[in-house]
C-alpha positions in Angstrom: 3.5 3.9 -10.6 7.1 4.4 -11.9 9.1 3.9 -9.1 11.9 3.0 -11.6 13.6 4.8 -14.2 10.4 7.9 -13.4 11.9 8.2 -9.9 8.7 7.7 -7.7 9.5 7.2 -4.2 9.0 3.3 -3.5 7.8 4.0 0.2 5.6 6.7 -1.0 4.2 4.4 -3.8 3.8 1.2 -1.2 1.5 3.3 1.0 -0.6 4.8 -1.9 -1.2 1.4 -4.1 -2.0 -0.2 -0.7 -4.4 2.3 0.9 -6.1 2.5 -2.7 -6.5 -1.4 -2.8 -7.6 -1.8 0.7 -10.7 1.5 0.1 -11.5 -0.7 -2.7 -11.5 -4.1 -1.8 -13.7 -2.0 1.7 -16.4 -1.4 -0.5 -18.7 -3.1 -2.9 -16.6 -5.3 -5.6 -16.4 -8.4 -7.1 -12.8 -8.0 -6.9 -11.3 -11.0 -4.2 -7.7 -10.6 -4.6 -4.7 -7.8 -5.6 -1.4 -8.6 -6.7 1.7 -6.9 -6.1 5.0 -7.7 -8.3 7.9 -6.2 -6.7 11.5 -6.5 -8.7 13.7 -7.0 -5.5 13.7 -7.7 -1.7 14.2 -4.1 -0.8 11.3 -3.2 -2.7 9.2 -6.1 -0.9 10.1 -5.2 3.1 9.3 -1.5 1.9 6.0 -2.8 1.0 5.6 -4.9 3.9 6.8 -2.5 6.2 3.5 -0.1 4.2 1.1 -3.3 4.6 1.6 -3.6 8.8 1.8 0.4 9.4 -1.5 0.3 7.8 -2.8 -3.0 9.4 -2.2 -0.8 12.2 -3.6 2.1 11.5 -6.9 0.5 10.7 -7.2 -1.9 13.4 -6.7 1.6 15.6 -9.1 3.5 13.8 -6.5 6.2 12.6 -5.9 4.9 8.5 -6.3 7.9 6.3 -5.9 9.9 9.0 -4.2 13.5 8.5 -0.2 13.1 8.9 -0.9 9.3 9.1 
């Protein structure tokens, strides 16, 4: 996702490319690890901020949830 120069919100993007990696590695694959390269510290506590609201939300049974 172009979060750079193409302007897509970075928080927004964190909690999509997460959500998508963690259906996927959920279901059937062969697939055993997913990488994340982030150009700054900003952009990596935005994505870890993403990665616990949704450890969260799935360890409550609410991820995907409407308005979640």
């Amino acid at each position: 996702m172009g979060t750079g120069v193409a302007g897509f919100p970075l928080e927004e993007c964190a909690n999509i490319m997460l959500r998508e990696v963690v259906e996927h590695l959920l279901g059937e694959t062969s697939l055993e690890a997913a990488h994340f390269v982030l150009f700054d510290d900003a952009a990596k506590e935005i994505f870890e901020r993403a990665w616990e609201k949704l450890q969260s939300e799935l360890a409550s049974g609410t991820a995907g949830a409407k308005g979640a």
